[in-house]
PDB file of N, CA, C and O in Angstrom:
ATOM      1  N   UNK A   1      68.496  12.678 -15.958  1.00  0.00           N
ATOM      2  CA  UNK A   1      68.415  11.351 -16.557  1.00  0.00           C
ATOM      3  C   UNK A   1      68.288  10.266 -15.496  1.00  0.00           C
ATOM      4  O   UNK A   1      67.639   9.270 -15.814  1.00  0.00           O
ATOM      5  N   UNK A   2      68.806  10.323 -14.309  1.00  0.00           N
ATOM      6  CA  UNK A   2      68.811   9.716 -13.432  1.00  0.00           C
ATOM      7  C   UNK A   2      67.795   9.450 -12.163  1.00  0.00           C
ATOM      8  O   UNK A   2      67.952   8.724 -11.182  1.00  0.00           O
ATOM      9  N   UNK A   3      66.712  10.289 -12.534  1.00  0.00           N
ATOM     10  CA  UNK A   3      65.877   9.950 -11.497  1.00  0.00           C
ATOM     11  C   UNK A   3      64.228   9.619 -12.128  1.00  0.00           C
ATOM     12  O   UNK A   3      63.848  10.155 -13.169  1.00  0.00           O
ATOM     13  N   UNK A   4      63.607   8.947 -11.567  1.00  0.00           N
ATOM     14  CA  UNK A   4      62.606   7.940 -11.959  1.00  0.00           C
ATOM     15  C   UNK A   4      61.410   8.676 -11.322  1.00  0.00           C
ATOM     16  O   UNK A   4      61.640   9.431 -10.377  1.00  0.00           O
ATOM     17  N   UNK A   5      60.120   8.507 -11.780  1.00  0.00           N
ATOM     18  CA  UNK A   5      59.249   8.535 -11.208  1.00  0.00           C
ATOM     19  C   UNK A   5      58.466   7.271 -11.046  1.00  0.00           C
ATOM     20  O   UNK A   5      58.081   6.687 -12.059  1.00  0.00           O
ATOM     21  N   UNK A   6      58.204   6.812  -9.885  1.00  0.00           N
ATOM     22  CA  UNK A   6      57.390   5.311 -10.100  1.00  0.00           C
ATOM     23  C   UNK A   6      56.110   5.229  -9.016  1.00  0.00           C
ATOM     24  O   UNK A   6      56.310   5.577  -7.852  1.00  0.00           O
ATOM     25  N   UNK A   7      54.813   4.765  -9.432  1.00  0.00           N
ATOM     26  CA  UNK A   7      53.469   4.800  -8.417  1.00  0.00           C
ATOM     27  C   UNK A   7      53.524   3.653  -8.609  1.00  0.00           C
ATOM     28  O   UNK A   7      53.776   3.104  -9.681  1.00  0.00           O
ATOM     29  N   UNK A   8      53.214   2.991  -7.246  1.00  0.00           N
ATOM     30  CA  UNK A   8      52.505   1.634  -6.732  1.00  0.00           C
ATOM     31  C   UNK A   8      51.473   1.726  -6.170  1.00  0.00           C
ATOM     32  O   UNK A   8      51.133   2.536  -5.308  1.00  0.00           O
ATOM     33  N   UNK A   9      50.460   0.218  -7.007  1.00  0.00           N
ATOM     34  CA  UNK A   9      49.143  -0.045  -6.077  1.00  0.00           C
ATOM     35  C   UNK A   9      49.071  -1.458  -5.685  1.00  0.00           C
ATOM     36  O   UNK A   9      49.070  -2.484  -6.365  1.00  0.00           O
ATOM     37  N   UNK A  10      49.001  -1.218  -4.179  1.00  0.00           N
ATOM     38  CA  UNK A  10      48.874  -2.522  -3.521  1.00  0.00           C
ATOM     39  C   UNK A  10      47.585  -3.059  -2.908  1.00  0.00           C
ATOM     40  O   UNK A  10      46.663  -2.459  -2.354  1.00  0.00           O
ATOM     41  N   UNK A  11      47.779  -4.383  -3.165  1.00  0.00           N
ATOM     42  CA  UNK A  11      46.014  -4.859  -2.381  1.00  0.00           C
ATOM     43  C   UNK A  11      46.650  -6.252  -1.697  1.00  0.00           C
ATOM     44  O   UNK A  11      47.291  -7.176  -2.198  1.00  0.00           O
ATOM     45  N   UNK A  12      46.123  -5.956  -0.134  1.00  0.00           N
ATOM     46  CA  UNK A  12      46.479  -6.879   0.609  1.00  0.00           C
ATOM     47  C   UNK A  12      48.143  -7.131   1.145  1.00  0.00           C
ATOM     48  O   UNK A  12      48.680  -8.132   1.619  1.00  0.00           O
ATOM     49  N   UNK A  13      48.534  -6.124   0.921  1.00  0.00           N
ATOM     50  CA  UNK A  13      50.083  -6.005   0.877  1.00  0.00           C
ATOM     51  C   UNK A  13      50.977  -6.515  -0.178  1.00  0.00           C
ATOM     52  O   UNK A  13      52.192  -6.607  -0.004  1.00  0.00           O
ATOM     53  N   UNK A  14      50.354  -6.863  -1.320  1.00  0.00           N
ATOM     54  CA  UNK A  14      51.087  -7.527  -2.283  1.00  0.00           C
ATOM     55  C   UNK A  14      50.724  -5.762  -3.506  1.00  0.00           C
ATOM     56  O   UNK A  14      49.984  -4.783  -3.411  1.00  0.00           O
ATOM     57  N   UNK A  15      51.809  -6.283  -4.555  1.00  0.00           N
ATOM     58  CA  UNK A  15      52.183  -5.103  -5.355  1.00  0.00           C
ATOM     59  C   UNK A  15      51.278  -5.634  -6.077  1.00  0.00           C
ATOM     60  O   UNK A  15      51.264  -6.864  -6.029  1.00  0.00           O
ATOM     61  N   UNK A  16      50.190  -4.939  -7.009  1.00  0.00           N
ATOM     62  CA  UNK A  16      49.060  -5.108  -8.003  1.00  0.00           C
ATOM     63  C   UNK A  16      50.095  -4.391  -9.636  1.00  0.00           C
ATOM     64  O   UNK A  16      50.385  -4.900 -10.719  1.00  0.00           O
ATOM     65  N   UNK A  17      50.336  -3.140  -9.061  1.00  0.00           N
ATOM     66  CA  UNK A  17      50.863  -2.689 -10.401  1.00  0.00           C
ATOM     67  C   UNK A  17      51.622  -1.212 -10.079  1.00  0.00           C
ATOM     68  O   UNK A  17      51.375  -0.284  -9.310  1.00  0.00           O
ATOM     69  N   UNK A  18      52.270  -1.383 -10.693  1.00  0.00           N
ATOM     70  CA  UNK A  18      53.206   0.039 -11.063  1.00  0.00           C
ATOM     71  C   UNK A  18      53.361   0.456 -12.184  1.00  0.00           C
ATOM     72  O   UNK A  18      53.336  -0.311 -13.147  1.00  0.00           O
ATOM     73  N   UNK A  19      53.578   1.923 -12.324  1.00  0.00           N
ATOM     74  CA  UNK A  19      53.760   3.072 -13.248  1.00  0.00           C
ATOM     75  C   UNK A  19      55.258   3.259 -13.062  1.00  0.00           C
ATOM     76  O   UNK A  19      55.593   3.734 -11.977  1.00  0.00           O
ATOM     77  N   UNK A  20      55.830   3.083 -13.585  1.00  0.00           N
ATOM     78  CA  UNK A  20      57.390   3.676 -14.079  1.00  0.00           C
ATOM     79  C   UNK A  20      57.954   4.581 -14.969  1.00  0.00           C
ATOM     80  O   UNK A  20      58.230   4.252 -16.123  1.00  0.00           O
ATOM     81  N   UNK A  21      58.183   5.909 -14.441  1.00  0.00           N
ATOM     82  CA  UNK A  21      58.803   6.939 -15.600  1.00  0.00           C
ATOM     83  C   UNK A  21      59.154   6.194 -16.832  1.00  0.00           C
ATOM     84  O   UNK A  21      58.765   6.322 -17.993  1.00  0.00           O
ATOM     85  N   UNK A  22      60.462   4.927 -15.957  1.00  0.00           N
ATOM     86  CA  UNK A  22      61.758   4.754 -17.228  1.00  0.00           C
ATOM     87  C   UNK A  22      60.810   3.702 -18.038  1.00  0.00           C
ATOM     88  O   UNK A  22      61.152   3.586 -19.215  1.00  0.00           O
ATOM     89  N   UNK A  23      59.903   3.062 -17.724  1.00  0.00           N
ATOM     90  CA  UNK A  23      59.093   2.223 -18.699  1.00  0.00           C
ATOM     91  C   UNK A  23      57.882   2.788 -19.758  1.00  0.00           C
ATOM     92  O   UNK A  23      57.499   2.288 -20.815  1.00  0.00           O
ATOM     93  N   UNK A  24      57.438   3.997 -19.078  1.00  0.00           N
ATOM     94  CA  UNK A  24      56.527   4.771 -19.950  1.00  0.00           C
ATOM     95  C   UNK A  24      54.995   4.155 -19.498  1.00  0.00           C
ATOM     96  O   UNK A  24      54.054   4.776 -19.992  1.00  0.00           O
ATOM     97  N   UNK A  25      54.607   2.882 -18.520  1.00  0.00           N
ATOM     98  CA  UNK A  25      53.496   2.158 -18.735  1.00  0.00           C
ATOM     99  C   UNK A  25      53.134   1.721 -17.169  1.00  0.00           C
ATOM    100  O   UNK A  25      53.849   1.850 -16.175  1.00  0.00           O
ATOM    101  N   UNK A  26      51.967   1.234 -17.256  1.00  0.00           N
ATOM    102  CA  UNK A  26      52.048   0.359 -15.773  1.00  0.00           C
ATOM    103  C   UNK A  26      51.832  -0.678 -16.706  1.00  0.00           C
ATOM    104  O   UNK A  26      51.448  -0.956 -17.842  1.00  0.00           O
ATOM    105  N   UNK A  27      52.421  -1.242 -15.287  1.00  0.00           N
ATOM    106  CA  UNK A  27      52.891  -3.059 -15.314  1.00  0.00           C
ATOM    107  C   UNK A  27      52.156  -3.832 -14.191  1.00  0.00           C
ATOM    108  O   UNK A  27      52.325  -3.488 -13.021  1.00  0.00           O
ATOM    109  N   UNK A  28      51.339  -4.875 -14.517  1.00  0.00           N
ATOM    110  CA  UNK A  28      50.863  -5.808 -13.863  1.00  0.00           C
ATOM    111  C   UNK A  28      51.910  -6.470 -12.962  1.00  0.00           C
ATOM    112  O   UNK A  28      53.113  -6.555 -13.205  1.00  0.00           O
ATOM    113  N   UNK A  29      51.284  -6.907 -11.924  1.00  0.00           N
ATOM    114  CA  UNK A  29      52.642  -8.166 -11.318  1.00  0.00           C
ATOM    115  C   UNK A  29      51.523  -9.460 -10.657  1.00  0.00           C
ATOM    116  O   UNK A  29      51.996 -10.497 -10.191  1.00  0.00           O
ATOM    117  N   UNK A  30      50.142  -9.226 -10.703  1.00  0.00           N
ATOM    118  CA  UNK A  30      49.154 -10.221 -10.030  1.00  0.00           C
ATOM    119  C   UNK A  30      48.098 -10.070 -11.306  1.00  0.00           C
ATOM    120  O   UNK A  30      48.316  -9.207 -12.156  1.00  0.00           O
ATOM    121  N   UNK A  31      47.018 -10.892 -11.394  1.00  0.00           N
ATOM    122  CA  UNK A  31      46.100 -11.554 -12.005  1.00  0.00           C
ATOM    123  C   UNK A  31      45.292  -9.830 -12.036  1.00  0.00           C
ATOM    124  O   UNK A  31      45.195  -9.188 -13.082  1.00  0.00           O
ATOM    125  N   UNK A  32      45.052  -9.589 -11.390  1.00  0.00           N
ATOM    126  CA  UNK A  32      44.052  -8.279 -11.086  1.00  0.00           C
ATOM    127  C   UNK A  32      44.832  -7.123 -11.885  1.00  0.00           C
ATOM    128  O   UNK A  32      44.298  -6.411 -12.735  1.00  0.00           O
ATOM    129  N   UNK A  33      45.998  -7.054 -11.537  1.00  0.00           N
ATOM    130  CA  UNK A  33      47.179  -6.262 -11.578  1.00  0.00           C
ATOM    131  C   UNK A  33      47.633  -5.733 -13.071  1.00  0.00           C
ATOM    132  O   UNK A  33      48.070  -4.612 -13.328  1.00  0.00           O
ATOM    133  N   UNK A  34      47.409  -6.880 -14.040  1.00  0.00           N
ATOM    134  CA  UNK A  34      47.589  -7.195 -15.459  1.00  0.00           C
ATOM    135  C   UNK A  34      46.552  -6.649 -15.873  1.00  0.00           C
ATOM    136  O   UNK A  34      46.823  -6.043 -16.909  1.00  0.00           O
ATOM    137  N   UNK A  35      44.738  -6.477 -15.401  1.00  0.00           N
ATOM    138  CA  UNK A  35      44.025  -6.167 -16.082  1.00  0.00           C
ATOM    139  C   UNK A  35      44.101  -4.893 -15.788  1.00  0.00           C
ATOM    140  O   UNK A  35      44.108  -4.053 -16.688  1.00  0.00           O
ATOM    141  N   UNK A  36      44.168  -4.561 -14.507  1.00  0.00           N
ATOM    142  CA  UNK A  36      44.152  -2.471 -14.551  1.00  0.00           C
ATOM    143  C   UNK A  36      45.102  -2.257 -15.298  1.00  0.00           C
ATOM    144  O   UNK A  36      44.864  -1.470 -16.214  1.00  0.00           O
ATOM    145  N   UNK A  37      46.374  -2.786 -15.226  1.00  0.00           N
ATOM    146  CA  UNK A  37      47.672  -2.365 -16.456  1.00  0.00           C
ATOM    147  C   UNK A  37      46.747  -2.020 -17.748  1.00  0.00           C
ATOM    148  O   UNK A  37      46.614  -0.914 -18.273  1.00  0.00           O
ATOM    149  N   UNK A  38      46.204  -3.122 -18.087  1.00  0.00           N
ATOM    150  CA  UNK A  38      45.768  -2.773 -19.292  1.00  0.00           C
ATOM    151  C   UNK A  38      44.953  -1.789 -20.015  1.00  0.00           C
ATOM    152  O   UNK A  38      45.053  -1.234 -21.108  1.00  0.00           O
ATOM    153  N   UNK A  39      43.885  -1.749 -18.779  1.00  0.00           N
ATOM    154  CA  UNK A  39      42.789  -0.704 -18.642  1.00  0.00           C
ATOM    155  C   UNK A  39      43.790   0.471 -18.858  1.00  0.00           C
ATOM    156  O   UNK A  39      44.025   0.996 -19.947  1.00  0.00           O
ATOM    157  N   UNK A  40      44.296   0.778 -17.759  1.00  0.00           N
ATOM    158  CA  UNK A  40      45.392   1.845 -18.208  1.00  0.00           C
ATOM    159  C   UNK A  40      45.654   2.137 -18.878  1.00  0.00           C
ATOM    160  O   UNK A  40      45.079   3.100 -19.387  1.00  0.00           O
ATOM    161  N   UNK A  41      46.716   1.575 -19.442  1.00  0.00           N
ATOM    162  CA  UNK A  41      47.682   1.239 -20.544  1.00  0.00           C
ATOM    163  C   UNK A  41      46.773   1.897 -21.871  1.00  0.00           C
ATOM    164  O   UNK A  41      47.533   2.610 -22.525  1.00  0.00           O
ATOM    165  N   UNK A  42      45.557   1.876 -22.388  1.00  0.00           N
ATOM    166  CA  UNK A  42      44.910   2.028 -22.952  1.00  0.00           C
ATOM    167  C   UNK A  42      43.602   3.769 -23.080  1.00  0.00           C
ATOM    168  O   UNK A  42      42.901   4.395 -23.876  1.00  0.00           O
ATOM    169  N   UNK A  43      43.949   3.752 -21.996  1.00  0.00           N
ATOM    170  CA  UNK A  43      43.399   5.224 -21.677  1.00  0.00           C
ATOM    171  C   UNK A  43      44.889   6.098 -21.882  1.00  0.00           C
ATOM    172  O   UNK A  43      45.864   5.908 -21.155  1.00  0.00           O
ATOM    173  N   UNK A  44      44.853   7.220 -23.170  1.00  0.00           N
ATOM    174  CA  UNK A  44      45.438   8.298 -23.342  1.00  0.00           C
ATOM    175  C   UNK A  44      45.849   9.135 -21.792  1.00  0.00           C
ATOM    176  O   UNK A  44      46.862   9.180 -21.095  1.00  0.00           O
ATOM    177  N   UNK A  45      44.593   9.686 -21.717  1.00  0.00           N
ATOM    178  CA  UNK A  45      44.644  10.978 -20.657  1.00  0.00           C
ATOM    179  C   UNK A  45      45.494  10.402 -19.127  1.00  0.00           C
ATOM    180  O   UNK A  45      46.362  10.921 -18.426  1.00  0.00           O
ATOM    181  N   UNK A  46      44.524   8.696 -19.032  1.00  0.00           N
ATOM    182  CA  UNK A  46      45.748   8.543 -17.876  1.00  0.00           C
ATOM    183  C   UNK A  46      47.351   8.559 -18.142  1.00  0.00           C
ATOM    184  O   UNK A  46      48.097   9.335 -17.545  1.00  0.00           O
ATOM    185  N   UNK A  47      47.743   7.729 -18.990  1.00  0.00           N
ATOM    186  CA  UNK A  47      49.468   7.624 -19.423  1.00  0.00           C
ATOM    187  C   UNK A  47      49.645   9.505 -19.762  1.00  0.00           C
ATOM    188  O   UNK A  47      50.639   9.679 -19.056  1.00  0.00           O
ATOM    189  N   UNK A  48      49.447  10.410 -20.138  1.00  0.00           N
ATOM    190  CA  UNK A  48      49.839  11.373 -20.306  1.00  0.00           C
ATOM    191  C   UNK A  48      49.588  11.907 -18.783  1.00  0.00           C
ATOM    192  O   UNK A  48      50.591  12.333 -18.210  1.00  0.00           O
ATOM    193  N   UNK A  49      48.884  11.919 -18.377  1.00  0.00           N
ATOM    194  CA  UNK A  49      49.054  12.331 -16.663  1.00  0.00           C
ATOM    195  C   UNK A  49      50.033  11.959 -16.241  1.00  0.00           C
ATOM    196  O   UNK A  49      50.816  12.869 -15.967  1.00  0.00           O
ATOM    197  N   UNK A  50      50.461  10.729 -16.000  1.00  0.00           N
ATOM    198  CA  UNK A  50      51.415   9.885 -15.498  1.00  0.00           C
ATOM    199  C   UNK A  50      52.313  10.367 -15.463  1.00  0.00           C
ATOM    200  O   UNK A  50      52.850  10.965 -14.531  1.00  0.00           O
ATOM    201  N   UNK A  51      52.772  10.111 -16.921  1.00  0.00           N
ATOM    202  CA  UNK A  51      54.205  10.327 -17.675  1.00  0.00           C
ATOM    203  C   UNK A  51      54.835  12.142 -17.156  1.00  0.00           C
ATOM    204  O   UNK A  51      55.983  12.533 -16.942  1.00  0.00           O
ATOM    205  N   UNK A  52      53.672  12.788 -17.113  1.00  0.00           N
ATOM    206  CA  UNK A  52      53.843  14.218 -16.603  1.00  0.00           C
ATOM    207  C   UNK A  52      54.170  14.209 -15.145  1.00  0.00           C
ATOM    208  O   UNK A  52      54.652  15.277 -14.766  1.00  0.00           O
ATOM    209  N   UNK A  53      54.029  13.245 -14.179  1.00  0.00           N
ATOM    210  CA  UNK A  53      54.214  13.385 -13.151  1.00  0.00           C
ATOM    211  C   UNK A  53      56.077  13.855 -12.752  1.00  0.00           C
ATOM    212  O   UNK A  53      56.531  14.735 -12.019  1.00  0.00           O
ATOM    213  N   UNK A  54      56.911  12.580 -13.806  1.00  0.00           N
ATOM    214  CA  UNK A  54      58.152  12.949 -13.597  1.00  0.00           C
ATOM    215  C   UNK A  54      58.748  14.916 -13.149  1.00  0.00           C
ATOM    216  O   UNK A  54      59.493  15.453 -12.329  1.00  0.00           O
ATOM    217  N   UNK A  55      57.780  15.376 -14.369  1.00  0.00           N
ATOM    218  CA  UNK A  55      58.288  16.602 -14.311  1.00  0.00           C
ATOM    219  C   UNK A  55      57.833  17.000 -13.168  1.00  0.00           C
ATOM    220  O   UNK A  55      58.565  17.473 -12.298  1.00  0.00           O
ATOM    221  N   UNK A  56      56.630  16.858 -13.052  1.00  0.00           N
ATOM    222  CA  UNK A  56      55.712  17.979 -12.219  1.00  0.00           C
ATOM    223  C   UNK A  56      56.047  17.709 -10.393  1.00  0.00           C
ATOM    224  O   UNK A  56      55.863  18.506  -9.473  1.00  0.00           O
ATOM    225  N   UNK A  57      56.451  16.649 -10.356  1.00  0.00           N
ATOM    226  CA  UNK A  57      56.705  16.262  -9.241  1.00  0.00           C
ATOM    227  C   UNK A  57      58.620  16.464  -8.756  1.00  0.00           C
ATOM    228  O   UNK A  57      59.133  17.342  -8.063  1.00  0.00           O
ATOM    229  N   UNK A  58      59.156  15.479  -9.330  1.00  0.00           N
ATOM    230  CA  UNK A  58      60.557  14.938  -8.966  1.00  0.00           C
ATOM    231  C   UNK A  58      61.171  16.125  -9.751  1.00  0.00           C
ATOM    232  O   UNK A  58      61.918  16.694  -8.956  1.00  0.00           O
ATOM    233  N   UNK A  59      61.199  16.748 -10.928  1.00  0.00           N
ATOM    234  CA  UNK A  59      62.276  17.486 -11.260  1.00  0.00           C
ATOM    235  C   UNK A  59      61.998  18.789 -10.394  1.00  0.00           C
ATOM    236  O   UNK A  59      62.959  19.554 -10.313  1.00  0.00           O
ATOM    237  N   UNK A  60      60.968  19.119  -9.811  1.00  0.00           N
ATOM    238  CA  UNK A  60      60.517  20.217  -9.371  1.00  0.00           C
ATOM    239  C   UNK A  60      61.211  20.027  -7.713  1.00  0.00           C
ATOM    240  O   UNK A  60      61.857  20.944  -7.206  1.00  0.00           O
ATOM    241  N   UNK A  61      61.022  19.022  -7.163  1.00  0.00           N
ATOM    242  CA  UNK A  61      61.527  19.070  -5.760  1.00  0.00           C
ATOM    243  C   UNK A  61      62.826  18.383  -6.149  1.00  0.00           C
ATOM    244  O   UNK A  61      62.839  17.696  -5.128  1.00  0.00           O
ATOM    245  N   UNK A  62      63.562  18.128  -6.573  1.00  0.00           N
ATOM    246  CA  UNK A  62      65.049  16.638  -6.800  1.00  0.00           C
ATOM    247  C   UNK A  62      65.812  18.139  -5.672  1.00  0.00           C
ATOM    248  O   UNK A  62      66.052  17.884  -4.492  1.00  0.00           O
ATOM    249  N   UNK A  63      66.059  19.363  -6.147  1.00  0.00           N
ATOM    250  CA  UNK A  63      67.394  20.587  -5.756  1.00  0.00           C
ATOM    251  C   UNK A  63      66.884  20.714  -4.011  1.00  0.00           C
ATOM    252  O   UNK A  63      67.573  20.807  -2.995  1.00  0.00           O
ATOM    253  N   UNK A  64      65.386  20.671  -4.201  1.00  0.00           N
ATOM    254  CA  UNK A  64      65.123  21.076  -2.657  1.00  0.00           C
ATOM    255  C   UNK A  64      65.694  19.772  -1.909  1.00  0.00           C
ATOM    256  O   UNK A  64      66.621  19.778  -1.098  1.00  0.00           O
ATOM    257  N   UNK A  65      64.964  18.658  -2.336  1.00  0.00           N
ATOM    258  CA  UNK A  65      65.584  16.971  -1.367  1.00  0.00           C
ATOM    259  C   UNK A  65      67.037  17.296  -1.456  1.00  0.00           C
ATOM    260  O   UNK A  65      67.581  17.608  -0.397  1.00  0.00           O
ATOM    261  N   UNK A  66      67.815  17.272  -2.628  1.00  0.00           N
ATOM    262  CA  UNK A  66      69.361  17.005  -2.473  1.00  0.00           C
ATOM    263  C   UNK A  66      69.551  18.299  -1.237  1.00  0.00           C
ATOM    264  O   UNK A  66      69.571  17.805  -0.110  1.00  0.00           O
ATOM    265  N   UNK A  67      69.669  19.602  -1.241  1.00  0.00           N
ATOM    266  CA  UNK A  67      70.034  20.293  -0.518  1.00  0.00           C
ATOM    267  C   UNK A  67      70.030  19.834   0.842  1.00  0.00           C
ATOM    268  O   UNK A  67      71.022  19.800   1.571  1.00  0.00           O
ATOM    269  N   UNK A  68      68.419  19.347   1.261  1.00  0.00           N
ATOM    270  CA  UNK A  68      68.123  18.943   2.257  1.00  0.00           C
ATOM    271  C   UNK A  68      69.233  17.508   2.901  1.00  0.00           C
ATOM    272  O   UNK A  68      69.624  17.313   4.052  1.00  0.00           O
ATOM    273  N   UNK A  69      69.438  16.866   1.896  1.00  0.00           N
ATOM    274  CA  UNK A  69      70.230  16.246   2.377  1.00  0.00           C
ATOM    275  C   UNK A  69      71.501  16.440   2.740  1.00  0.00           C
ATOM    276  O   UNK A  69      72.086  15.852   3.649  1.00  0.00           O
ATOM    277  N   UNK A  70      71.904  17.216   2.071  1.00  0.00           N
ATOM    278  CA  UNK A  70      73.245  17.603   2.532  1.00  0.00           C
ATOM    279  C   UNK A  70      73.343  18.669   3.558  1.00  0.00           C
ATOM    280  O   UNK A  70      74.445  19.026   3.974  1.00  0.00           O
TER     281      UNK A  70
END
């Protein structure tokens, strides 16, 4: 429950938009940023990619990182 998956895209060093597990969506944060959200936001196959990343990624490595850390 506690761990997130989140992608950022940046242009020019400023944040354009992010994907957030716990939100389900990308989110605009600039003028440009709002319209790929949307574009997104609106395409099926991308948000179901996405949303799959949590698993496919973070629940799959979370035991290897924690170990590693300790």
């Amino acid at each position: 429950k506690d761990i997130e998956f989140i992608e950022s895209y940046y242009f020019n060093k400023l944040e354009d938009t992010r994907f957030s597990s716990s939100v389900g969506k990308f989110v605009g944060f600039t003028e440009r940023g709002v319209k790929y959200a949307a574009a997104w936001n609106n395409n099926p196959s991308i948000l179901s990619a996405m949303r799959a990343q949590k698993e496919v990624y973070c629940l799959n490595h979370v035991q290897i990182k924690h170990d590693n850390a300790l």
